[in-house]
N, C-alpha and C positions, 0 to 999 in steps of 0.2 A: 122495257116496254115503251112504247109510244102511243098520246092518246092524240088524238086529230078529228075533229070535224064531231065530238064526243064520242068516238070509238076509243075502246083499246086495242091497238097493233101489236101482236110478238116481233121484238127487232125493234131497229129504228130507222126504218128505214121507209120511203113512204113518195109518192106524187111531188114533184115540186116545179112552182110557176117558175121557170128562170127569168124572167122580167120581174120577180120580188124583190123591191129594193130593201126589206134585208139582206140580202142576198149579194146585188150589186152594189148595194151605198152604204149597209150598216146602217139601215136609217130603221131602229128596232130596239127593244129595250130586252132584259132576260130577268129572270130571277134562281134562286137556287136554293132549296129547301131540304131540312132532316126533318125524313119520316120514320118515327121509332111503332113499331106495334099496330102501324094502320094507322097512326095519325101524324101529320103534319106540326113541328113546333111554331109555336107560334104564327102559327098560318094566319087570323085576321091580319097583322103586320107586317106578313111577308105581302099580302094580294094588295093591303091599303096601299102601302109602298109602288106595287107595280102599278097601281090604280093612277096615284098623286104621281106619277111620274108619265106615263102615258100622257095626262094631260096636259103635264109641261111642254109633249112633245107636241100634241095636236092629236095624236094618236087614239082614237074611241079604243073605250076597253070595256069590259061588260064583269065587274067582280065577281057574281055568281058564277057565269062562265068560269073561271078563272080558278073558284070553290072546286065547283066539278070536275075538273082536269086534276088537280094535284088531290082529291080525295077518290078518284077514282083509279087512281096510279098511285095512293100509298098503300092502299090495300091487298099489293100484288107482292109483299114482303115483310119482313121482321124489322131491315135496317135500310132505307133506300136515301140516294139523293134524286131528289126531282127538280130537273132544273121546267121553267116555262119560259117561253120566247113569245112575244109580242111584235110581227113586223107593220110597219105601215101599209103591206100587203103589194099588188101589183103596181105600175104604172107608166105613163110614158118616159122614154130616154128625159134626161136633163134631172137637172137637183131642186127643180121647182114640184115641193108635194103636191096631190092631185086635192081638189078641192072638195072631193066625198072620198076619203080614202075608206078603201075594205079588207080590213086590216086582218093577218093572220094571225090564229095562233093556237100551238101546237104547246105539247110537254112531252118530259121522257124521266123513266126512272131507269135508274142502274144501281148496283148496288153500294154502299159505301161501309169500307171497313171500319168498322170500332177502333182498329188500330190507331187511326188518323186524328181521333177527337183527343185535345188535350195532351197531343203529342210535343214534344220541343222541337225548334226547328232554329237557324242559323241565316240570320239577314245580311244582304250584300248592298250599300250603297250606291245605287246608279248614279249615272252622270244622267242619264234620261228626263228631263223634269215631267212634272204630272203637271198638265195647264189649269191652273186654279181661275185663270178669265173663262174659260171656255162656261156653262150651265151643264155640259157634258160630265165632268168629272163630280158631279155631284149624282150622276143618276148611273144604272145601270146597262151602259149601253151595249149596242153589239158589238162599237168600237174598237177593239183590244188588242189593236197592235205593240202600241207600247209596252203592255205589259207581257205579249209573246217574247220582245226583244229582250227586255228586261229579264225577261225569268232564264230565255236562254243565258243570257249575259251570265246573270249571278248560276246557274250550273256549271257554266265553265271555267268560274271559278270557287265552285265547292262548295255551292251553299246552298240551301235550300230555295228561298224567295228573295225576291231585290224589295228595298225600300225606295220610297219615292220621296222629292223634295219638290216644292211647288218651284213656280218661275220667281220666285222672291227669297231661294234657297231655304224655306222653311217646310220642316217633316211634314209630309203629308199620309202615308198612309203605305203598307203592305202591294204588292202587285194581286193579292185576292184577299186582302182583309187592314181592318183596322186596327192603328196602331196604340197602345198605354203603356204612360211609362208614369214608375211609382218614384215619388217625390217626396220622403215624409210621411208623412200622414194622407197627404196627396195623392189624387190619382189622374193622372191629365191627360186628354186626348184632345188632337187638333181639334178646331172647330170644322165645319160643316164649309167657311168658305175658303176655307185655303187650301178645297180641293178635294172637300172628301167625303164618300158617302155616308149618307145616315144608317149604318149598319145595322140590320138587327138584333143579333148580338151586342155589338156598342152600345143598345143602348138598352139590353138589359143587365150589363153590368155597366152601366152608369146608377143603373137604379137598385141595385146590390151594393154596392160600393158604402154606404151608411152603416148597414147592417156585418159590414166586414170590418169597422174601423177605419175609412177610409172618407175622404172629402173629395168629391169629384168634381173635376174640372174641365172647362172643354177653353184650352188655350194657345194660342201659338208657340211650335217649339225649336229651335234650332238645333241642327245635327248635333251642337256639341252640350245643346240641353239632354238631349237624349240620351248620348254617353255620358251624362254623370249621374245619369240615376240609378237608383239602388236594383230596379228590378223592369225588364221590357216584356211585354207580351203582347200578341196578334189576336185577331177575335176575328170570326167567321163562323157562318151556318152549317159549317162542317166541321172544323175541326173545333170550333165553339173557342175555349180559350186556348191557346199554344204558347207556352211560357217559351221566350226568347233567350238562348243561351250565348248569340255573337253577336255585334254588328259589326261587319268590318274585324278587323283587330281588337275589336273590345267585347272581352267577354260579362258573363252578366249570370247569376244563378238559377235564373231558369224556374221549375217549381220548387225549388228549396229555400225560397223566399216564403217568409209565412205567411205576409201578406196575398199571395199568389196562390198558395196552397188555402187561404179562406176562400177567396173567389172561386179556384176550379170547387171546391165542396158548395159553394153556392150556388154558381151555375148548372151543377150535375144537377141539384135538387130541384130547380127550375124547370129545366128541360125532361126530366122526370114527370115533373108534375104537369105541364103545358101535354106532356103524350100520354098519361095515366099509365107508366112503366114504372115499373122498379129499378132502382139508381144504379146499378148493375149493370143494367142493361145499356145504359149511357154512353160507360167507357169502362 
């Protein structure tokens, strides 16, 4: 489904300005949300997020707007991902924004397997760095070439997702999520400026992480900090937590860690409770 201009469209398919420099510049932001049962997880912090980021960019956004699209397209299913796109809209050739931009924006829901959430998956070290100078790699942008390359990269050699390292050789983050690795009692994920976004997820198991036994930390890590830890996992609004079974040549046990296996049983519960479903229906 496709919702535009507040309609719902069947398909996704729809009118488009090709002078939108979405379109031509990536000059555009997106978001991407699970809808369990007709409701959106955590939807005020998914829209607050695209809100505070919009206006990083200069980009008007209209929250409620924003409401209405992703609740009017979770309703069109049981288990949906809805992604929203946010463009600076039309305007003249060159990379100078227009000084009233009229900004687009569209959503789409398609369905998302339950298979996906909570699944293990197998990290590939790119050579690619993630730019922690740019304010780009902090936000969600339309940008994503790197991480196209990147993802092809690591399938062509057998692994699920590429990890990134900032331009100071330190772990930054997933090519579509963020990254934790357990240390002890520890639970450490990059900071915010060495490239990485403020996840939604990240940052409800930063605020779980007490309640599991665990001390949470947001700190710089180095590839071979990563490889010594006891336990790796990803986090994203889809597959919520993905225990990490490789990186590279190093393997890691995945959810058979118990620290790992507290967390996915406290995120199900969360995300349960954020959509008023039964935990079942999570994953």
């Amino acid at each position: 489904m496709l919702w535009r201009d507040g309609a719902l469209v069947p398909g996704t398919t729809a009118p488009l300005d090709h002078t939108d420099r979405g379109l031509t510049l990536g000059d555009g932001l997106f978001d991407t949300a699970l809808a369990l049962g007709g409701r959106v997880a955590f939807e005020d912090a998914h829209i607050a997020r695209l809100a505070a980021s919009a206006a990083t960019l200069g980009i008007p956004a209209e929250p409620e707007r924003i409401r209405a699209a992703v609740r009017d397209l979770a309703g069109q299913g049981e288990r949906l991902a809805i992604r929203t796109t946010l463009t600076r809209g039309s305007g003249p050739r060159g990379l100078k924004p227009p000084d009233a931009p009229n900004p687009t924006l569209f959503a789409t829901a398609a369905a998302s397997p339950g298979a996906v959430a909570f699944a293990p998956l197998r990290l590939w070290p790119t050579a690619i760095a993630r730019n922690d100078t740019s304010p780009a790699s902090r936000l969600k942008t339309l940008g994503y070439l790197d991480a196209v390359l990147a993802a092809r990269e690591a399938a062509a050699a057998g692994f699920d997702e590429a990890l990134f390292r900032n331009t100071r050789g330190r772990v930054a983050c997933a090519g579509t999520g963020n990254l934790f690795a357990l240390v002890g009692t520890s639970l450490v994920t990059p900071p915010l400026e060495d490239g990485v976004l403020a996840g939604i997820v990240r940052a409800e198991v930063l605020g779980l992480a007490a309640g599991c036994g665990l001390r949470a930390e947001e700190r710089s890590l180095g590839l071979p900090d990563l490889l010594g830890a006891e336990a790796v996992f990803l986090t994203n609004s889809l597959r919520l937590l993905a225990p990490v079974t490789a990186v590279g040549d190093t393997a890691f046990p995945g959810a058979g860690h118990p620290a790992v296996s507290r967390l996915v049983a406290a995120l199900r519960a969360r995300v349960a409770q954020a959509c008023g479903v039964a935990e079942d229906m999570v994953a």
